[in-house]
N, C-alpha and C positions, 0 to 999 in steps of 0.2 A: 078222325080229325088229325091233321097233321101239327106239328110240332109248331109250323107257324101262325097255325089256326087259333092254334089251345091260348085260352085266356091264361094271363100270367096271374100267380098267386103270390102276394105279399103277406111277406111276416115275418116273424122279428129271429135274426140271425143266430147262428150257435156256432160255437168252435168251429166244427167242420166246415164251414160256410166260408171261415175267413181268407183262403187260398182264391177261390172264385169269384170273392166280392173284390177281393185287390184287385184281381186280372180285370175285371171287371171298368174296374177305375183307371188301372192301365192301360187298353184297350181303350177307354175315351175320352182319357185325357189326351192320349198321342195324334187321336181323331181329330178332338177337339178343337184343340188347342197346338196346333202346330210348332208355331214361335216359342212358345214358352217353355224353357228348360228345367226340367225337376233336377229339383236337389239330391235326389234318392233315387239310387237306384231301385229296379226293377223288385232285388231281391231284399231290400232296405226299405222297400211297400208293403209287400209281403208280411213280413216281421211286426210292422206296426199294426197292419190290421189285424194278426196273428194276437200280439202280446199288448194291443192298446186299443185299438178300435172297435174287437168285437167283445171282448171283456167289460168294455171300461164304459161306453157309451151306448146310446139307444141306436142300434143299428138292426136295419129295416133290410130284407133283398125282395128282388119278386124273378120269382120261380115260375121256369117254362118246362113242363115235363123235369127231366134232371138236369137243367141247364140254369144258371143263376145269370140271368140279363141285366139285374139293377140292383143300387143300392142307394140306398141313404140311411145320414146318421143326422140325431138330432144330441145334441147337446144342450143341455135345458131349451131354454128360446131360441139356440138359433140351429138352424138347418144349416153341418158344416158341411154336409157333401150330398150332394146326389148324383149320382151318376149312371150311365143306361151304354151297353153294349150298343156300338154305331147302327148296326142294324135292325134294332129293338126301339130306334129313336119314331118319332112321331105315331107311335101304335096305343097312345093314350096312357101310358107307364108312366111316366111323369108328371102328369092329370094327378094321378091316384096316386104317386107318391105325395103331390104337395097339400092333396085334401088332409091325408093322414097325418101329414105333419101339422096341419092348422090344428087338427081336430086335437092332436095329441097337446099343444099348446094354443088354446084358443085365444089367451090374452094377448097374440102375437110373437113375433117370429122377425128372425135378423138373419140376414148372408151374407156372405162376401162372392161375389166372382171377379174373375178380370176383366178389366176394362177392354181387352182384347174381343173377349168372348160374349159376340154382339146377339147370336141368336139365343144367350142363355138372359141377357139384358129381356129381348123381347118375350119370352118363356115366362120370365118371372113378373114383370109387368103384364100380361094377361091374365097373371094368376093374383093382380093387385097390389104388388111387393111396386115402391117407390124408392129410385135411386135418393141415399140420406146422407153420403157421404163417397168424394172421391180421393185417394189417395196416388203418391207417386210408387208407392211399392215396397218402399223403407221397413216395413214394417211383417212382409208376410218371406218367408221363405225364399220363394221364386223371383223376389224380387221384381216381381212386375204389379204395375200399375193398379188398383184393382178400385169397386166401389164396395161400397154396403147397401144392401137392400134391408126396408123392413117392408112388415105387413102388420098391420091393424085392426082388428075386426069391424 
């Protein structure tokens, strides 16, 4: 079975993980999200998920062979990140990211994306997540536009 054959394996992050998982998020947020300019650099990602993200929060990757293709972090209720290497996108990894996440928080669950970021609108709406709130941006980092989704059981 080849590497793009092999079912990906999710589970929950360790040190080592947090170099891969950044790149990870790097890699698709630049995919992603074109427009949108981060505030941090490449190597100011790194760091955080290094000294904050995989320490500090419920952080999830799924694993392809030795390759980390995805990650999400849950933060009590809400799902602050998911994100999936561009070409690991629609192979059903983010299906089974957001089951876990429901299952992990079954009383419900909150996100933010950007209001830019229209196929992750439709991603999370199929997964039952309803726009709850839109904002001008004032408020997050990047300073773009974004909404809030929740989900409900």
């Amino acid at each position: 079975m080849s590497a793009s054959q092999a079912p990906a394996v999710l589970r929950r992050a360790t040190a080592p993980d947090a170099r891969a998982a950044a790149d990870v998020w790097l890699e698709s947020f630049a995919a992603a999200l074109p427009t949108v300019v981060s505030p941090r650099s490449a190597d100011e990602v790194r760091a955080y998920f290094r000294d904050v993200v995989v320490p500090s929060h419920e952080t999830w990757v799924a694993q392809v062979s030795d390759r980390i293709v995805g990650v999400m972090v849950l933060s009590g209720d809400e799902l602050s990140q998911l994100y999936l290497s561009p070409d690991w996108r629609g192979r059903g990894i983010g299906d089974r990211f957001v089951a876990l996440a429901k299952e992990r928080s079954p009383k419900g669950l909150e996100l933010w994306t950007f209001q830019v970021n229209e196929p992750a609108h439709r991603f999370y709406e199929r997964h039952g997540f309803v726009a709850a709130e839109y904002t001008d941006g004032s408020g997050n980092e990047e300073q773009e536009p974004d909404v809030r989704y929740t989900w409900r059981p």
